[in-house]
C-alpha positions as a Markdown table, in Angstrom:
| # | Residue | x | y | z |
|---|---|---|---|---|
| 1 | Unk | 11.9 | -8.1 | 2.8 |
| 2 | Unk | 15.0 | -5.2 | 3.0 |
| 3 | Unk | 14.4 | -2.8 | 6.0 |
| 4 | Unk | 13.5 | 0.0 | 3.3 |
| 5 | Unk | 10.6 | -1.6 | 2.3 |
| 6 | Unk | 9.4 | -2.2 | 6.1 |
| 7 | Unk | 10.3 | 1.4 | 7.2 |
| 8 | Unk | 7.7 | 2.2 | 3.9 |
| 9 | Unk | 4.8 | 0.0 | 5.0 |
| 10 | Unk | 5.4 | 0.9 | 8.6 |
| 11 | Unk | 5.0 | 4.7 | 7.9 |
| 12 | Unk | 2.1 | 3.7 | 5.7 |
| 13 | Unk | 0.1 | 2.0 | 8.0 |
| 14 | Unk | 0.8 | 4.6 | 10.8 |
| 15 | Unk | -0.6 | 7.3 | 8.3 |
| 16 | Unk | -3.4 | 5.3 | 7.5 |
| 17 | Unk | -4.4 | 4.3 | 11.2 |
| 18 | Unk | -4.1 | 8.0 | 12.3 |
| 19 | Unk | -7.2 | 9.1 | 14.2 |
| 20 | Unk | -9.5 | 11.2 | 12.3 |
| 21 | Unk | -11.7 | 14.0 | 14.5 |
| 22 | Unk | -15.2 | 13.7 | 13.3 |
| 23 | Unk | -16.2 | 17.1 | 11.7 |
| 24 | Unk | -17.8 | 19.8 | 14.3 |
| 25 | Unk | -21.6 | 19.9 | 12.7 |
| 26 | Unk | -21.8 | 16.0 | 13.6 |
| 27 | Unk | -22.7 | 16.1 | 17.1 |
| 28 | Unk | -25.7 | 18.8 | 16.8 |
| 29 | Unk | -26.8 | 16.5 | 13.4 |
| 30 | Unk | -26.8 | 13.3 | 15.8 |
| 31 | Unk | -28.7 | 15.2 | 18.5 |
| 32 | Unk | -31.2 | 16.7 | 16.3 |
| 33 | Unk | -31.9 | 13.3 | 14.6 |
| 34 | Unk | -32.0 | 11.7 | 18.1 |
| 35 | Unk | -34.5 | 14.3 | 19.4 |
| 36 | Unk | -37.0 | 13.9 | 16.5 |
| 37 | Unk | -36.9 | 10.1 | 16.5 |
| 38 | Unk | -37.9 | 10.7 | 20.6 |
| 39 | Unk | -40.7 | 13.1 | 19.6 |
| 40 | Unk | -41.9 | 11.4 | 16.8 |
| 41 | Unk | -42.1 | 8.3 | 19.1 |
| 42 | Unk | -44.2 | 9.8 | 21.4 |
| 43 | Unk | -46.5 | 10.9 | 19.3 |
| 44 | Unk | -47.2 | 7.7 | 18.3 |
| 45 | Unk | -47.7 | 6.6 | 21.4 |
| 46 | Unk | -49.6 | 9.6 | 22.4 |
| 47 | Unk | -52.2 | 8.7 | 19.3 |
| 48 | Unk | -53.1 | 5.4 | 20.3 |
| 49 | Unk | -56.4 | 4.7 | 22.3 |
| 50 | Unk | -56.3 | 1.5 | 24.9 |
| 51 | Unk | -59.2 | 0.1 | 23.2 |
| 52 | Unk | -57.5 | -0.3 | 20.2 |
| 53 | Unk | -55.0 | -2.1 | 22.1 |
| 54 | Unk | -56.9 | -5.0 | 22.8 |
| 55 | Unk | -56.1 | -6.7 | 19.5 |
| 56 | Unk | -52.5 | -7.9 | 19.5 |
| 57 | Unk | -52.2 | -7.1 | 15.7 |
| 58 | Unk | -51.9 | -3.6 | 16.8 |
| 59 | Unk | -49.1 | -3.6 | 19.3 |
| 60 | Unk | -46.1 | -3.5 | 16.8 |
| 61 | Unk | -46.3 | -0.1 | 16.2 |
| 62 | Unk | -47.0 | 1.1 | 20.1 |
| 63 | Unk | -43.8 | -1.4 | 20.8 |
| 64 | Unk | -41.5 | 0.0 | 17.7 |
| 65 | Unk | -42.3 | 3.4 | 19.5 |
| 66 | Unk | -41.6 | 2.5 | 22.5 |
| 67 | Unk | -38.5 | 0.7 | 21.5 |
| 68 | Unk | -37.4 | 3.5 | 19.3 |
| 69 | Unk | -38.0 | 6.2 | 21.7 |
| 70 | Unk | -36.4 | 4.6 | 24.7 |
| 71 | Unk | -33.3 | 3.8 | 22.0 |
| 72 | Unk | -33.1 | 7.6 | 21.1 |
| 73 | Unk | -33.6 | 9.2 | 24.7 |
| 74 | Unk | -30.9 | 6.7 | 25.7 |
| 75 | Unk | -28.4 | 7.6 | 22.9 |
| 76 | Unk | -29.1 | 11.8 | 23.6 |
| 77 | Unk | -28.1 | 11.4 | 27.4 |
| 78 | Unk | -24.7 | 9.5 | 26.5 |
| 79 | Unk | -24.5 | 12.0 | 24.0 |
| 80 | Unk | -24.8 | 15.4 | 26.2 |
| 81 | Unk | -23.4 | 13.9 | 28.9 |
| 82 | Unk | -20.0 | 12.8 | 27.1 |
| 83 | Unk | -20.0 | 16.5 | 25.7 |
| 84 | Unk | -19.8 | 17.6 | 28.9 |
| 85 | Unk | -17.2 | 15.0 | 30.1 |
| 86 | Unk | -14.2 | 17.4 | 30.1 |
| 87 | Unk | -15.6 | 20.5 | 31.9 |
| 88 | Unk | -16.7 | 17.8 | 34.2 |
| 89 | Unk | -12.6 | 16.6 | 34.6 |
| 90 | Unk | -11.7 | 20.2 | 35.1 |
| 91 | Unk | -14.3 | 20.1 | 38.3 |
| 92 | Unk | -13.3 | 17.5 | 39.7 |
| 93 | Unk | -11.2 | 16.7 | 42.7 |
| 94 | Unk | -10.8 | 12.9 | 42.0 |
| 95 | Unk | -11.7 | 10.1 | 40.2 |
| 96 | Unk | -14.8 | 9.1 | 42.9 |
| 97 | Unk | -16.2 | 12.9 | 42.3 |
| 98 | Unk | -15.7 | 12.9 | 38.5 |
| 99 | Unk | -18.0 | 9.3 | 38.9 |
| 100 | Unk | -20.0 | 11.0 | 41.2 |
| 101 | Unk | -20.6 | 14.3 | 38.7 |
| 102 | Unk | -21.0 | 11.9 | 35.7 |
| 103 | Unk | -23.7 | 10.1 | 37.2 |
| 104 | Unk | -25.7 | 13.2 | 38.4 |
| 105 | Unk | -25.3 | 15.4 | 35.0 |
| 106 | Unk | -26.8 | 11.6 | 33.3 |
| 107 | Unk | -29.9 | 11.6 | 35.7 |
| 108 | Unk | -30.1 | 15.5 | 35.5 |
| 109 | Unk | -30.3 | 14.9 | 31.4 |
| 110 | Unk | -32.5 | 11.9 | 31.7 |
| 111 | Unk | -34.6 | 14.1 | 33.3 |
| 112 | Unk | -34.6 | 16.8 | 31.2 |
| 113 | Unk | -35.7 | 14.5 | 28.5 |
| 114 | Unk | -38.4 | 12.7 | 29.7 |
| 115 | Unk | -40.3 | 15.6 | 30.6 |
């Protein structure tokens, strides 16, 4: 191959392996969709008696929900807490207090959700 037609392929692949910002509405779509797969999980849960639990048959939905809900509330605290991750840097003094931060904005979220 001449060194033209590597310089080409090299400048290709650079421009096709750029980075690409996902657009600005996708984080409040992905938290909206998170947040009704949580509450529609609970109200599954919520609508189930214990004496109906007593036949095996009927756990799959009760665990789906369970499953489901614990995926979503899981997915929204990564979620807000990474959006939060820079002004969280700015705080910070080092690396042990941004860990420190980061771990008590998750719990503070977790919270938040599972109320």
């Amino acid at each position: 191959m001449s060194e033209a037609a590597t310089t080409d392929f090299e400048a290709l692949l650079r421009r096709a392996l750029t980075p690409v910002d996902p657009p600005a509405e996708l984080s409040a779509r992905l938290e909206t969709t998170l947040t009704s797969i949580a509450d529609l999980a609970a109200d599954e849960l919520e609508s189930w008696e214990l004496r109906a639990m007593r036949d095996p048959r009927n756990w799959v939905r009760p665990a789906v929900a369970v499953v489901a809900g614990t995926t979503a509330g899981a997915a929204l605290v990564v979620l807000r807490t990474k959006q939060r991750s820079k002004q969280r840097r700015k705080q910070s003094r080092n690396v042990v207090d941004l860990a420190e931060r980061t771990v008590n904005d998750a719990l503070r979220e977790a919270r938040r959700i599972w109320r």
